[in-house]
C-alpha positions, 0 to 999 in steps of 0.5 A: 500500500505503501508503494501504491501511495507513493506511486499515485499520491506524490504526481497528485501533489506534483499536480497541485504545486503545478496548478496553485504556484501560478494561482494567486486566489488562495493567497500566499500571505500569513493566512489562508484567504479569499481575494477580498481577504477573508480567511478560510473561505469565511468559515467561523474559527470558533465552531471548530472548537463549539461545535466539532463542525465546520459552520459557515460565517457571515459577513454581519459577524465580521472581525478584522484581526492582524490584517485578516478579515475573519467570519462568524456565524453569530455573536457569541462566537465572535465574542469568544475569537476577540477575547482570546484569538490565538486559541482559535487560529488555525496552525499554518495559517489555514493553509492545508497542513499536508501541503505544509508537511510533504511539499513545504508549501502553501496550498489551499483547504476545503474548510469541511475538512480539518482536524482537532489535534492538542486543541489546535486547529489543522486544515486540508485540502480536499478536492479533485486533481487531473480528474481524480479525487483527493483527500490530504486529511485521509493520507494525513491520518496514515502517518499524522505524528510524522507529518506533524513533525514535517510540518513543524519543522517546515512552517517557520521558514514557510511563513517567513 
């Protein structure tokens, strides 16, 4: 199976750096946003924590934090992000930690799709490349302990 990962999942990856490193939609700054510089496709920080889903914001509960414009889906929530917002932030930015691990890049995340790890918040990228399904969560999951030491020891010079 080993084998098999390698040979498919790594051209898949290769396919994704080719498609995003001429992309600027997702961003290559501090976080993960929009073009109109919302992050994490406007989904709420918060319910991440609350809830253990991914819950859309609205712009009605918005918040500016370090340059980024955040989404909430109600007041309660964005309460709680203004009262102690590094508890909410995700690791790398929002960006997908796999990507972070294996490619040491950024790239992009389906917000449906994360992870709860020591209360920290860990996003992937789900989505098709060169036609075929990918899911950077259920790789991540066969080896989560190594890509998050990758991913460590990666980020501070990606986030420079």
């Amino acid at each position: 199976m080993r084998f098999i990962m390698k040979k498919t999942f790594l051209p898949s990856l290769l396919s994704i750096c080719l498609m995003f490193s001429f992309s600027n939609a997702f961003g290559q700054g501090k976080y993960f946003v929009d073009q109109e510089n919302v992050a994490i496709n406007g989904y709420d920080l918060v319910s991440y924590f609350s809830k253990s889903e991914a819950v859309e914001g609205t712009e009605k509960h918005a918040m500016e934090y370090d340059g980024t414009t955040f989404y909430f889906s109600n007041k309660k929530n964005l309460k709680a992000f203004k009262k102690n917002p590094s508890s909410y932030l995700p690791a790398y930015g929002g960006f997908c930690a796999f990507g972070v691990a294996k490619a040491n890049k950024k790239f992009p995340i389906d917000p449906t799709q994360f992870k709860i790890i020591d209360d920290k918040l860990y996003l992937f990228f789900k989505g098709d490349v060169n036609g075929k399904p990918l899911s950077s969560l259920d790789v991540w999951n066969k080896n989560e302990q190594g890509f998050l030491k990758m991913a460590e020891a990666n980020w501070p010079k990606l986030n420079q």
